[in-house]
Structures are given as C-alpha cells and as structure tokens.
N, C-alpha and C positions, 0 to 999 in steps of 0.2 A: 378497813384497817388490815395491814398487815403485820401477821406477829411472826416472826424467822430471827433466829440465832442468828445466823450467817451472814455477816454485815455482806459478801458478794452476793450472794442468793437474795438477798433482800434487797439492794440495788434492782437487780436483774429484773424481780418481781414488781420493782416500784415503775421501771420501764416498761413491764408491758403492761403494767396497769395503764399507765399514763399516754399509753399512745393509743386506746381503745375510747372511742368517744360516749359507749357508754357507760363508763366508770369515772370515778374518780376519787383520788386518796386523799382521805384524812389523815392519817398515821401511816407509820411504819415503825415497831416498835423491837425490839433485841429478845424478851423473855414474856412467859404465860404471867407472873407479877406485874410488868409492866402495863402491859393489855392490862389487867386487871384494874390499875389503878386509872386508866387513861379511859376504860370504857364508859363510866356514867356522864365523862365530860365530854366526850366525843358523838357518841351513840353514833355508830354507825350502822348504816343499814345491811352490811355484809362483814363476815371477818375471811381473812387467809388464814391459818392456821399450821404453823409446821408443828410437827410431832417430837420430834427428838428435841428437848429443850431441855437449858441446864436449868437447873431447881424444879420445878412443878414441870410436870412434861404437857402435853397437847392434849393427853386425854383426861386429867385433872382438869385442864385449865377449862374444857367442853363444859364437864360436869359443873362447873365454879359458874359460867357463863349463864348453863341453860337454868341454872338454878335462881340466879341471883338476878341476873338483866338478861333474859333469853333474846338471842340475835343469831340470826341463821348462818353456821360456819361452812364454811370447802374447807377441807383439811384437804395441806398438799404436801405428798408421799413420794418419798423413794420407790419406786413399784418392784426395786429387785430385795430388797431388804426384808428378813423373814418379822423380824421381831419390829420391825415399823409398821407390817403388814399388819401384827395383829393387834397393836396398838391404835394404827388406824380404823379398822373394823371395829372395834371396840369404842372407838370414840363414834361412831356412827349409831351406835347400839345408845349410846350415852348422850344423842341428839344434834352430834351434826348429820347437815343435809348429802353432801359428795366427798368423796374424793378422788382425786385429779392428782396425773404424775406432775413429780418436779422438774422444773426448767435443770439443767444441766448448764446453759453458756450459748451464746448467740450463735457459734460456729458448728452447735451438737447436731447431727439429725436429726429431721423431725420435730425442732426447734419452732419453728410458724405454726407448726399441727398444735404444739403441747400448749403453746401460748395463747391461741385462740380457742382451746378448749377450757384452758383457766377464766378468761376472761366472759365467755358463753357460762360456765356455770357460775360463776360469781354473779353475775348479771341476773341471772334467772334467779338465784337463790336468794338476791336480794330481794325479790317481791316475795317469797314467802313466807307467813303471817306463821311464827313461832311462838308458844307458850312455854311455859313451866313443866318439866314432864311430872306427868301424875297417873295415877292409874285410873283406868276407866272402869265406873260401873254399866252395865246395859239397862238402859232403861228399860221400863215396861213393854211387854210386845215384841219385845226382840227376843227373848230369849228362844232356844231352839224348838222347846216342848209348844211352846205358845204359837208357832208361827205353821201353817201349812206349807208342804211344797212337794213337789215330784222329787220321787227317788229313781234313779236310773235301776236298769234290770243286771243288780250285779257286775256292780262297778269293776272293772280292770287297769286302770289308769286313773292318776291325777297329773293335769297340766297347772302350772301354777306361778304368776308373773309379779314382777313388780319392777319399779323404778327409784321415784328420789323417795327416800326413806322407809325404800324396801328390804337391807339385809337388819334389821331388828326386828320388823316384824315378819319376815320369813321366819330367824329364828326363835319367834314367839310360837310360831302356828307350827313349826316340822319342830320344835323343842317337845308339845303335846302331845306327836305320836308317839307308839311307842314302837319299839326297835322290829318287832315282829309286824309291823305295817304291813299288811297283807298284798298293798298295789306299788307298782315302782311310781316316782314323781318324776316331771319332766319339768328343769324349774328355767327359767329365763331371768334374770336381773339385768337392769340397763347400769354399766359399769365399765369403766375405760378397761379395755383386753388387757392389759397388763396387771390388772388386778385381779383376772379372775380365778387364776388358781389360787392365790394367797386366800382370795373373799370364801372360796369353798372349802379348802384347808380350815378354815378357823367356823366354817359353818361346822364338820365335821366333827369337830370339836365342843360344839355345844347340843347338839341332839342327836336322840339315841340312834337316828339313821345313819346309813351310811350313804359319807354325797363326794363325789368328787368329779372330775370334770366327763360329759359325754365324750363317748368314743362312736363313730360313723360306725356303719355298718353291725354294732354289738343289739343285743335285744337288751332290752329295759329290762331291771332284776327289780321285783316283791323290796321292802325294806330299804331301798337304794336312793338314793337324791338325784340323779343324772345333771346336771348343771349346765347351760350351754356354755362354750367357752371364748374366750374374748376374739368379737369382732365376728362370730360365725352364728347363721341361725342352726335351731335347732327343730328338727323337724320328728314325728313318726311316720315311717314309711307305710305303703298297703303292705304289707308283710309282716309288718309289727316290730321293725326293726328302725333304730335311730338312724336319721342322715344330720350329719357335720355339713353344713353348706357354708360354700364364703358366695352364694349368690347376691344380687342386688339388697344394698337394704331397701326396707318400707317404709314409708314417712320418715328418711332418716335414720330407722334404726336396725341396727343390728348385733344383736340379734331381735329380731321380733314376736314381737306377743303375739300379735295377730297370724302371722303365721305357722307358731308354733296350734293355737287353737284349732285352727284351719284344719290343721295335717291331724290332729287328732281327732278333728270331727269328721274328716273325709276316711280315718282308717275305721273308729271304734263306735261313733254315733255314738248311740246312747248306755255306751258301756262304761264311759269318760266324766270324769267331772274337772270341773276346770274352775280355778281361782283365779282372780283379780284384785290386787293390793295395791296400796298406794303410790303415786307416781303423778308424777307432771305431765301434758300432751292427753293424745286420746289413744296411742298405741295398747294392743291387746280388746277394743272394745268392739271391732268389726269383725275378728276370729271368733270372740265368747259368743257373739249374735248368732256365728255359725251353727258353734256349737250346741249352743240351746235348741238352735232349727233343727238338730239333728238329732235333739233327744236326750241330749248331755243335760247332767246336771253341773248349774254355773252361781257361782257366788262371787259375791264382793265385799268388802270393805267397808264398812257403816261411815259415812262424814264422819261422826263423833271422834272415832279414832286414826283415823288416816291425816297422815302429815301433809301429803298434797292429795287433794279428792281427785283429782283432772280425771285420772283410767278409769278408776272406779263409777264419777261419774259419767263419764260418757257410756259406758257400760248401760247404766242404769237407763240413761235415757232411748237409748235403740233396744229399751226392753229387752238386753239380751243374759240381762241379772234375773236367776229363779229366788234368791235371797239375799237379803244384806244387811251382815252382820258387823257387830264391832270386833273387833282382832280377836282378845281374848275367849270370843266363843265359837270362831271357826276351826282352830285345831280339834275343841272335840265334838265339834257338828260331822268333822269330816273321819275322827276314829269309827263313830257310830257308824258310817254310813260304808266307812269302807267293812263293818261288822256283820254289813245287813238286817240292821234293828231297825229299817225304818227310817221314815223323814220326822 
C-alpha cells in the first residue's frame, strides 16, 4: 500500500512499484485516514508511507498502525528537509522499519539508484514479522547481576552498530548514558547517506551525549557519539585516531560493522567493547568475532527485543557475543562497565 498526498509522487511511486517483479500494489491511497480505513480490508504486507500529510501526518498515522493492525512501514522522505527529517526519525522510533529518499521524477539523477533502493526495502520489510509495540521485561537470567562475563581491563572505547530498526534503539541504549560517559562511541547505522546527518542531529537531540557526524583524521572525544557518515566506513586507526573511508563496501555495506570492529579490535584489543543491535543480514558479526578474539568485551541484542534478530544472531552463533541482553538493560550494563564496577 501506498499512502502519498501527491497525486504525481504517488503515480510515480505506483510505477516503480509496478515494474519491480517483486512487488505488487494493492492500494494507493491520498491521506494517513484513508490508509487507515482501507488497511483491515486490504491487509497489506508492506506500507509506503509519506510524512508530510494533510490531517494526521505519517508519524501519527505509524503510531495509529503499529498499534492497531501493526504492518511493517518504509517511510519515504525528502532527505533535504529539516523538519521531515525529524518527523521521519521519529516515526522510526514509533515503529517503522526504513527510511528511503523520495523519487523526485524519471528525468532526476539518481532516479534508477532511489527507485531500486525503495523497492529493495519494501521487499525486504515486507518479510518482517511486526508486533504491537510494548515494553519488554527481562526475563529471568538475564538480568546483569545474574549473568557472568569477562570485563575488559579498562575499557577506552565503545564500537556500537546497528541496522533495520536500529536508531530507537540506539537511542534507547546512548539515551541511558549519561553525558559524562567517560569512553568516546564509535556508532555505524545502516541508512541511506543522505539521511545521516538529519538521523544524528535528532540522535543529538535525545541523549545526554554529544553525537554528530565523524570527521577523518580527529581522535574520538570521552562523552561523544562519532557517527559514520553516509555512504563512508568508519574506521579507528593504530594511532587512535578516526579514518573517514569511501573504500569498497562489505557484503554490500557501507558503512560497515564489521569493519568498523575489526579496526577497533586491531587498535585497542581488549580495551574495547563493542555492541551489536538489531538488523537484517549478518554484517557486524565477523568484526565482534574479532573483537572478542582479541579480548574485547562484545554484546548483543536479546531475540526478545530486537526488531530483526539477523546481526545479532549471527553474532551469537560464531560465539563472538560475551553476553546477550534485551535493549533495556545494555545501556546500563555498559554505564557500569565504562565505571569499572565489574561484570
């Protein structure tokens, strides 16, 4: 189902839906009401989702969805737009899976890239299995006090990744620190580059650290977010200093998780602790392997709470997870540890 105001943009959208073989449109609809009334009859396995809509905007309409008939959204964005920016992010926080820029018109640049990128996550998103959002308790066993694990020797770094329905719960887990977070973060999200300074600006904006995008060649600051920025990995050098790289991606991605681990586990060993969140694929699971080989402390994602398990499991299964928790208790598994109180 497509739901876009713009009777051209909504054309536009309903053609590259319709020429991709695997998709196909049930709807195309004018307003977040209309969707609304057409989804228990429809039930579609994916939605489009524009933001900007007259009456109920895109990110009501999220919340209205994931409560009522939860179905996996792409919200699709102006990526130059400030206040779409953080209406998008915010619908993401509110339980859609992506967002994806908007088509512009068949003759724009870049036009076959954006098209095929909508259609790739729509695709994908439609396999994944959505609920109600609710808050999670931990079960037994999981909590931090109960669980054994190695602590690095004075931690100086956290590496810290995710994918699809990774900026809510990043800002769940860096929301928990507090602003005097003793270690800088090194964070990667997989997110179309023209989002990612909007996506860090509105990070910024919800936890006490400070995050904005990495700069090459700067050293990581105590208290700091460092964020890779679109379309570049993010690496730590043997110096202890960021590199900005547009080198090859990794299983298609870039920036990478895995490489980002790598480079921390080849600079700090086991000075490092390194997060894995949730995400689709297995990117980020062959760097954490590293990093554990090398003495890092590496955590993951409990199933329980993870929107897509994929990283996190694979993670788990190359044994290269020391623990794995639900969301809510790794932000302060990882205060503690940046405090030195112990596993």
């Amino acid at each position: 189902m497509i739901v876009e105001d713009s009777a051209v943009v909504r054309r536009l959208l309903a053609h590259i839906v319709s020429r991709d073989p695997r998709l196909s449109l049930v709807a195309a609809v004018g307003s977040a009401e209309e969707a609304l009334r057409e989804l228990p009859r429809i039930r579609p396995d994916v939605i489009s989702m524009d933001i900007r809509l007259p009456g109920m905007d895109g990110l009501e309409a999220t919340r209205r969805i994931m409560a009522e008939q939860p179905t996996p959204i792409v919200v699709i964005a102006d990526s130059v737009e400030d206040a779409s920016l953080r209406i998008s992010m915010n619908a993401l926080r509110a339980g859609a899976l992506a967002v994806v820029e908007k088509p512009v018109g068949m003759e724009s640049g870049g036009h076959d890239r954006i098209a095929e990128t909508i259609c790739t996550q729509l695709s994908i998103m439609s396999q994944v299995p959505v609920i109600r959002r609710r808050g999670v308790t931990p079960g037994p066993g999981l909590r931090p006090e109960a669980v054994p694990a190695p602590q690095p020797e004075a931690p100086r770094l956290l590496a810290i990744a995710a994918s699809t329905g990774g900026p809510p719960a990043l800002a769940q887990v860096l929301g928990t620190l507090p602003a005097d977070f003793p270690l800088p973060v090194l964070l990667v999200q997989h997110m179309g580059g023209a989002f990612m300074e909007g996506f860090s600006q509105w990070l910024d904006g919800l936890v006490p650290l400070k995050v904005g995008l990495a700069r090459d060649g700067e050293a990581p600051r105590p208290g700091h977010v460092h964020v890779a920025p679109g379309d570049r990995h993010l690496l730590l050098g043997p110096g202890g200093l960021m590199q900005v790289s547009a080198g090859r991606p990794l299983a298609s991605q870039r920036p990478s998780a895995t490489l980002l681990f790598r480079s921390v586990a080849a600079a700090l060993g086991p000075r490092a602790v390194g997060v894995l969140l949730t995400g689709m694929g297995e990117d980020g699971a062959l760097g954490l392997a590293e990093l554990r080989q090398a003495g890092g402390f590496t955590l993951t994602e409990h199933e329980s709470t993870a929107v897509v398990y994929g990283m996190p499991a694979a993670a788990v299964r190359l044994g290269a997870s020391c623990l794995s928790l639900p969301l809510p208790l790794i932000g302060p598994r990882l205060a503690q540890m940046a405090r030195g109180r112990g596993a």
